[in-house]
N, C-alpha and C positions, 0 to 999 in steps of 0.2 A: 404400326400395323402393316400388313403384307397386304401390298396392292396386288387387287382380281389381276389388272392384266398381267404384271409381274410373275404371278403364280399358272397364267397361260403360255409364258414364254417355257419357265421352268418345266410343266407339263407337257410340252411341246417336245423339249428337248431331252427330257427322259424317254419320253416313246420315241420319237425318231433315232436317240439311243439302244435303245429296245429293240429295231429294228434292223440298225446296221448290225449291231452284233450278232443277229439272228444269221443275217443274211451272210455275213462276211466271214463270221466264226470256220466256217468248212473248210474256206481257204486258206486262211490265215493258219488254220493246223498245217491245213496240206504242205505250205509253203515254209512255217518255221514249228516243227512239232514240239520247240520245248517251250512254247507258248502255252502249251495244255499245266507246262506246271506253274503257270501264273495263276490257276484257277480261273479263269475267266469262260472256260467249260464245263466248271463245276457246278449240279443244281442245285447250289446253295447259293450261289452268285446270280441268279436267275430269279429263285425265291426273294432275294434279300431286295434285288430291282422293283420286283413287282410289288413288293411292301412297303417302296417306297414312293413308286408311281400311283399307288391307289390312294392315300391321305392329300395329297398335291392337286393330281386331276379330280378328286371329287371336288376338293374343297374350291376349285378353279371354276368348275363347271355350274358348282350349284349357287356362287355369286355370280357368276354370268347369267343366270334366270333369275334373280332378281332385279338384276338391272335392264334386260330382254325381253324376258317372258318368254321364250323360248326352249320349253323342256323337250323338246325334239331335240335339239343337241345337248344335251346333260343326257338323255336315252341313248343316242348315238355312241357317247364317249363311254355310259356305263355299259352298252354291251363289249365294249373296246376291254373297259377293267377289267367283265368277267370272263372273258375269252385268257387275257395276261395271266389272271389269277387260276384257273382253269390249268394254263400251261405253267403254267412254274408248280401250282401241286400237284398236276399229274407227271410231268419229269419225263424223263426221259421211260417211265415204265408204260407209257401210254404207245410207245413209238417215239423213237424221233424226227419221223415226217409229221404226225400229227402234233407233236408238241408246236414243230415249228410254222404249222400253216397257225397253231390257233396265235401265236406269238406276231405274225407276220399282219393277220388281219387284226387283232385285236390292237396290234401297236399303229396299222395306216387308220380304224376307224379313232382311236386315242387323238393323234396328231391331227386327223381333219376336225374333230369336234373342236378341239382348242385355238385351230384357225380362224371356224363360223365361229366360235365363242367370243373371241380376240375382238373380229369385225364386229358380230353383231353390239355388245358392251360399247365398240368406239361409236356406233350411233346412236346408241342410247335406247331409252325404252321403248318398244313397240306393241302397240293396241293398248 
């Protein structure tokens, strides 16, 4: 069986994933354009992330409140999913500043939830 914190590291590092590529993707065209033919700008490679950060971080976040009690971060991290989730089906047809603010904030609230999740779970259950 797949240990909470194990599946907080993983979740951690899909969204902080999620996030550099958000951020760095502009440049990385800028600087080498046939980067674009890796796919790695395509919104299917964005969809395919986010479908895979939302089974991982849910599953991460809702065994952290059972060993916590703590659904303020399971909330935190789920409005993080639906923001991901948001921007990967809305695409670049939404705009691509708005896809990428909702990617940006939904990927740093993802990564801080699995942080407090991470801590709170190492000390165990509270109230």
């Amino acid at each position: 069986m797949l240990k909470r914190s194990f599946l907080d590291v993983v979740g951690f590092v899909l969204s902080a994933t999620c996030l550099v590529h958000c951020l760095l993707l502009p440049v990385v065209l800028a600087l080498v354009p046939v980067s674009a033919l890796a796919g790695i700008s395509d919104p299917a490679f964005h969809f395919l992330l986010a479908w895979i950060i939302l089974p991982v971080s849910g599953l991460a976040l809702v065994l952290g409140v059972y060993k916590h009690r703590r659904w303020s971060i399971a909330l935190i991290g789920g409005l993080g999913l639906v923001l991901i989730i948001a921007a990967a089906t809305i695409g670049h047809d939404g705009g691509l500043a708005g896809e990428r603010w909702l990617t940006v904030i939904g990927s740093v609230l993802i990564a801080g939830a699995h942080l407090v999740n991470f801590r709170a779970s190492e000390r165990g259950r509270v109230g």
